[in-house]
KEMAR-737102 format. One record per residue (C-alpha): residue in three letters; x, y, z negated. Coordinates in nm, 2 decimals. Example, Ala and Ser with C-alpha at 12.3 -4.5 7.8 and 13.67 -1.06 7.14 Angstrom:
BEGIN
     r       px       py       pz
   ala     1.23    -0.45    -0.78
   ser     1.37    -0.11    -0.71
# end
This chain:
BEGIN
     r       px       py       pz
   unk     3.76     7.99     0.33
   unk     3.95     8.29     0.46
   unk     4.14     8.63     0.38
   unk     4.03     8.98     0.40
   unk     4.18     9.27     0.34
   unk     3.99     9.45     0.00
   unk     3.80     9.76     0.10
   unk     3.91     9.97    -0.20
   unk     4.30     9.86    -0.26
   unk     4.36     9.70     0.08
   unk     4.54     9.42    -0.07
   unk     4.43     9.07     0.05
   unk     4.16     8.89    -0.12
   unk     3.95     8.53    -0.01
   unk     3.60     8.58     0.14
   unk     3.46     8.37    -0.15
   unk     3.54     8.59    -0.42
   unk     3.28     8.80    -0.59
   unk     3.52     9.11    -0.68
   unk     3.87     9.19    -0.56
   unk     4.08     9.04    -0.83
   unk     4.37     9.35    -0.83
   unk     4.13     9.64    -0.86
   unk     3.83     9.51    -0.92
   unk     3.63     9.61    -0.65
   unk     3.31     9.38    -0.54
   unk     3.39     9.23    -0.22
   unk     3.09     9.20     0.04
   unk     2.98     8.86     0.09
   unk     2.95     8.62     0.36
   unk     2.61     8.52     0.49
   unk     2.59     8.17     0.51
   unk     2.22     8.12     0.52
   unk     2.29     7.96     0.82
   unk     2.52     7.72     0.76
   unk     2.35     7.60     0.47
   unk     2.03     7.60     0.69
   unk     2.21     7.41     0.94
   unk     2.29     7.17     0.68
   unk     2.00     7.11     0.50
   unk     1.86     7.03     0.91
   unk     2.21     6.77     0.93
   unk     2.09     6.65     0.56
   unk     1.75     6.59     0.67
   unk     1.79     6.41     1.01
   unk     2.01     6.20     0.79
   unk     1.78     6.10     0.52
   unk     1.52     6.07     0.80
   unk     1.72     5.81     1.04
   unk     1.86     5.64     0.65
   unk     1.46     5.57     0.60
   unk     1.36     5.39     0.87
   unk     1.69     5.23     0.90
   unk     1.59     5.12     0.53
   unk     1.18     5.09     0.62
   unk     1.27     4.86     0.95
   unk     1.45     4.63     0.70
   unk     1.20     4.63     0.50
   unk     0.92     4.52     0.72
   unk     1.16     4.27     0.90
   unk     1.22     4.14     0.56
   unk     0.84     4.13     0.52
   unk     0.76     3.97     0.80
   unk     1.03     3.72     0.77
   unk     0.91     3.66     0.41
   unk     0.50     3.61     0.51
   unk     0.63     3.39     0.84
   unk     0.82     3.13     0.59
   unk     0.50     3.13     0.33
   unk     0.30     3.07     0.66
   unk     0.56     2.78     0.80
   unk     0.53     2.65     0.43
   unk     0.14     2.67     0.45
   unk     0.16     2.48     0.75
   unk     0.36     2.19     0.64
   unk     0.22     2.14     0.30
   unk    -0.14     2.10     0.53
   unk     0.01     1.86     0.73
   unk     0.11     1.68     0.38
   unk    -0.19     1.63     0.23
   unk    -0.33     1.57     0.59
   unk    -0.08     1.28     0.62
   unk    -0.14     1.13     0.25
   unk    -0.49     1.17     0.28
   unk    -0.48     0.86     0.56
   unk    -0.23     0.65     0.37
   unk    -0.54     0.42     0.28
   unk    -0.88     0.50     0.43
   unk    -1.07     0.23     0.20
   unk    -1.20     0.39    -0.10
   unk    -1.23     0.13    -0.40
   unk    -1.38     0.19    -0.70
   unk    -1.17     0.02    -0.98
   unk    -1.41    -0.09    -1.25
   unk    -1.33    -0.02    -1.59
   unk    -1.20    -0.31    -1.84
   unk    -1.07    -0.33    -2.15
   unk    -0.80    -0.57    -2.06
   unk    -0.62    -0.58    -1.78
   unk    -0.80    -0.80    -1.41
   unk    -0.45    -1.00    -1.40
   unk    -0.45    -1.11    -1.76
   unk    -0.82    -1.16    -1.77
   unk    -0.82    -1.46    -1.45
   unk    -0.42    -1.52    -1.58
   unk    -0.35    -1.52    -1.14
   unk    -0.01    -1.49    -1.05
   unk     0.17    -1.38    -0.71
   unk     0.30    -1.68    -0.50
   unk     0.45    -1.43    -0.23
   unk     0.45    -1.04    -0.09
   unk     0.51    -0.96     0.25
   unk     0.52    -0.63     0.38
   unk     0.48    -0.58     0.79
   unk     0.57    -0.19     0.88
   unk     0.38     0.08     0.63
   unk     0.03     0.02     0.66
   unk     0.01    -0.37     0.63
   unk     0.07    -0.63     0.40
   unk     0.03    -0.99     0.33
   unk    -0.02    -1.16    -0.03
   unk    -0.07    -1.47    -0.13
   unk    -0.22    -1.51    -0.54
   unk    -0.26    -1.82    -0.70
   unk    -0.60    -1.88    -0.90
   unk    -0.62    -2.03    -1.21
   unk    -0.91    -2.24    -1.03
   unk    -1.26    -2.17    -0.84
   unk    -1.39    -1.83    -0.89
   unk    -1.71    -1.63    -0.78
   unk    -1.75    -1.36    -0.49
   unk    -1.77    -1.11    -0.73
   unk    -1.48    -1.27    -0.94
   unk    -1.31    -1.23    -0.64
   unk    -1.37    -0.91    -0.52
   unk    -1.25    -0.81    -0.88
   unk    -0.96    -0.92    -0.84
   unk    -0.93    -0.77    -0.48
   unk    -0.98    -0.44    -0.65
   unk    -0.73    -0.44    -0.87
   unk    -0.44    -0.58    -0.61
   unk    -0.56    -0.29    -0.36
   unk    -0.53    -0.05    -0.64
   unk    -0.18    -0.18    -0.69
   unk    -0.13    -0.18    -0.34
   unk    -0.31     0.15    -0.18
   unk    -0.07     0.29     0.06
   unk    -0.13    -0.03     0.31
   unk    -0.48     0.04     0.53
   unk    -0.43    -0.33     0.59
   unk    -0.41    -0.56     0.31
   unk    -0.46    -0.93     0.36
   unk    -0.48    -1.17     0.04
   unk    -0.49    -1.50     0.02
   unk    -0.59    -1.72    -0.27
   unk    -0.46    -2.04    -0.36
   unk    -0.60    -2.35    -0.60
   unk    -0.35    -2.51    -0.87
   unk    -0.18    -2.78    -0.72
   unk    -0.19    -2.63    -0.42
   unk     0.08    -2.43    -0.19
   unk     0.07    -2.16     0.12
   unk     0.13    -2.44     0.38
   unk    -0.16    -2.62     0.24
   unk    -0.36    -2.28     0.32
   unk    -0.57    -2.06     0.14
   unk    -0.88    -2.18    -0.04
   unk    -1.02    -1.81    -0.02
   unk    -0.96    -1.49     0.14
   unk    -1.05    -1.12     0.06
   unk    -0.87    -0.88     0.35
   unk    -0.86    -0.49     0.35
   unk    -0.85    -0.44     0.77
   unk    -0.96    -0.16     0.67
   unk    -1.28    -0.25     0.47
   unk    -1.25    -0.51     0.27
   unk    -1.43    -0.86     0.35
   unk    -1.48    -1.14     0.15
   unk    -1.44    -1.52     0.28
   unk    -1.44    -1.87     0.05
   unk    -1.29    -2.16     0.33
   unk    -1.31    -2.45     0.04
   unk    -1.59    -2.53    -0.19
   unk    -1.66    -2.37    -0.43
   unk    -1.70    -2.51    -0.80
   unk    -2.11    -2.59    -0.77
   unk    -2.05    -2.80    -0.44
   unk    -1.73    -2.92    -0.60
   unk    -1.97    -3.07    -0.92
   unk    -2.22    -3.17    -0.62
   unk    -1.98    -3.39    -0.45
   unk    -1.85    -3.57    -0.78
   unk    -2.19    -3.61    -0.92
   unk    -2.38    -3.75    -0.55
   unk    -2.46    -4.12    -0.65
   unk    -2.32    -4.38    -0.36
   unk    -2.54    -4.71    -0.34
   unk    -2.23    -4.85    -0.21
   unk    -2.23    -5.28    -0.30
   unk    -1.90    -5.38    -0.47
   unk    -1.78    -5.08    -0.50
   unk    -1.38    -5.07    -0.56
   unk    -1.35    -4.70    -0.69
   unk    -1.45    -4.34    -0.61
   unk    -1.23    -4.05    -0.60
   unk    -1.23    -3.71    -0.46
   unk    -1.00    -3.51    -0.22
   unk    -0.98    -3.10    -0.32
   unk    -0.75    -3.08     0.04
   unk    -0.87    -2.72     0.12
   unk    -1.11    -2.70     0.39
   unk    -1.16    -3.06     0.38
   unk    -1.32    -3.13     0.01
   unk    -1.48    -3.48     0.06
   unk    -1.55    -3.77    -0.16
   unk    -1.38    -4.13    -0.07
   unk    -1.58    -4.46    -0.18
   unk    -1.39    -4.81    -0.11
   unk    -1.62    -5.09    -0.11
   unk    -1.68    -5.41     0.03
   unk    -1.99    -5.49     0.23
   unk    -1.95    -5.90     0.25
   unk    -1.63    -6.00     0.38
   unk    -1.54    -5.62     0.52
   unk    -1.41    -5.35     0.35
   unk    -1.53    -5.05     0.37
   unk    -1.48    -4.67     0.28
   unk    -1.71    -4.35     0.29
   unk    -1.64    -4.03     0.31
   unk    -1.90    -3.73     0.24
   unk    -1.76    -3.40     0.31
   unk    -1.84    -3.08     0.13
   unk    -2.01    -2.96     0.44
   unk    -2.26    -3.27     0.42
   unk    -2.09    -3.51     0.74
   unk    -2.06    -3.85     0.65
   unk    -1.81    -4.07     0.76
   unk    -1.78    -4.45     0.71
   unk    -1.47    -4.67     0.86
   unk    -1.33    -5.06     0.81
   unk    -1.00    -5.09     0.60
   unk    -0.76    -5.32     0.62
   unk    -0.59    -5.41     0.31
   unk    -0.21    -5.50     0.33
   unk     0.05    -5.48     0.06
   unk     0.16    -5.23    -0.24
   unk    -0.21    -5.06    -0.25
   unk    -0.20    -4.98     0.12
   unk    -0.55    -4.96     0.26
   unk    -0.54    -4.89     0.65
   unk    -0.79    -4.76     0.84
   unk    -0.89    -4.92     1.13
   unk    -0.88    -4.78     1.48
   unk    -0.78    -4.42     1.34
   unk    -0.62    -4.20     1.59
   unk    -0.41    -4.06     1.37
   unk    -0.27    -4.35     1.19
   unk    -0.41    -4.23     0.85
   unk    -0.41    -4.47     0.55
   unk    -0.43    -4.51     0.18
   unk    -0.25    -4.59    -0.09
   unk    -0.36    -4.65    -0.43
   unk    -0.13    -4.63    -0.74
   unk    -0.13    -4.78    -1.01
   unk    -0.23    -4.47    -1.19
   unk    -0.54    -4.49    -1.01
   unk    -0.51    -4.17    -0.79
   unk    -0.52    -4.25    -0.41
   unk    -0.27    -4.13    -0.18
   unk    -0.39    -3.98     0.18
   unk    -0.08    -4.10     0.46
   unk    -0.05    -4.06     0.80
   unk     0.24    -4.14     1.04
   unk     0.44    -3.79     0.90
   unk     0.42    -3.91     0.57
   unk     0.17    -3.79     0.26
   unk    -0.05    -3.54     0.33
   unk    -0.30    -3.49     0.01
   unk    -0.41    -3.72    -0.32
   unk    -0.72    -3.79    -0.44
   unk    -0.81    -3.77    -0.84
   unk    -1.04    -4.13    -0.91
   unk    -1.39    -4.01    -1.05
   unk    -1.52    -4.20    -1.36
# end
């Protein structure tokens, strides 16, 4: 803003005014057309440069946003890609109204897990089951069990304990395979039921040592006595005893020292020199 001197009166009156305010006169006024051109152009580069200031952040934000959905893409792929091969054995879990544990009333003698994809278990039996009983049972612990592609269980008799060994197997490595090491019930009742026609017989019992099921028969054959074993696998063994003291009934020229002793209760004893080893239930 400035001064002028008033046309009409000559007295001193701003540029702005519209009229000289001491006579009254209209003052000329100032063309500022251009300056307000000028800063409408000042506005505009403003507002322009203030938009893509505002429109770069924008499409940085953008791209920042769509490159954190992709990295999140990404790694829930690589999640379900991981889970997917937890287990590689499908198993189809058959449907039961009560549960496979309380239906064969097994119970866990031990769980041992080697690293994330293995794992060993030991279950005891109730007694003798099927291959399909088995692989029921199989089922339902890999069910229990899924994240291990390796799962090896064991199955145990009553009576019986993991250092006698396992009268069964059923192993996931990865695809599950089903293996019965003792005998099974049938040749079980074979062995008890085959007829000896043994003279002076002394008793009959039979061994259930896993792996080694056999029958023992202790008879005498004139002055010598005798005993017989049949295996489950159908060898036959005879040897000559010596009788000595207490129920002790040694075999002769046995390379590993074995003997027997029979109790009073009537079950027989299996020895050898590192002491008992397995017993043997007398059959009627």
């Amino acid at each position: 803003m400035a001064l002028i001197d008033c046309p009409e009166c000559g007295k001193q009156v701003s540029d702005t005014a519209p009229s000289c305010p001491h006579c009254g006169f209209r003052t000329p006024q100032r063309d500022t057309s251009n300056i307000s051109a000028r800063g409408w152009i000042i506005i505009s580069i403003i507002i322009l440069v203030l938009g893509i200031i505002v429109l770069n952040r924008t499409c940085t934000n953008s791209d920042k946003m769509s490159f954190e959905q992709d990295k999140n893409n990404i790694l829930e792929d690589q999640y379900e890609d991981s889970t997917s091969h937890e287990a590689t054995t499908e198993i189809n879990i058959p449907k039961q109204d009560i549960s496979v544990q309380e239906k064969y009333k097994y119970e866990f003698r031990s769980i041992k897990s080697y690293g994330p994809q293995k794992c060993e278990i030991w279950v005891r039996l109730k007694g003798q089951l099927t291959e399909p009983e088995l692989k029921e049972i199989a089922n339902q612990v890999r069910k229990d069990h899924h994240s291990y592609q390796r799962l090896f269980i064991f199955y145990l008799l009553p009576g019986t304990d993991i250092a006698d060994g396992a009268w069964a197997t059923s192993h996931y490595n990865p695809d599950i395979k089903i293996e019965i090491i003792g005998a099974t019930k049938e040749q079980e009742e074979k062995l008890k039921k085959n007829k000896e026609d043994l003279p002076n017989t002394i008793g009959k019992w039979y061994c259930s040592l896993t792996g080694t099921e056999h029958t023992i028969t202790i008879y005498k054959e004139g002055d010598v006595l005798k005993v017989k074993q049949v295996f489950n696998n159908g060898i036959e063994n005879t040897e000559i005893l010596k009788q000595g003291a207490n129920g002790r009934y040694d075999i002769i020229s046995n390379t590993f020292k074995e003997y027997y002793i029979l109790k009073k209760s009537g079950v027989l004893e299996l020895w050898d020199d590192l002491g008992k080893f397995a017993t043997a239930k007398k059959l009627d």
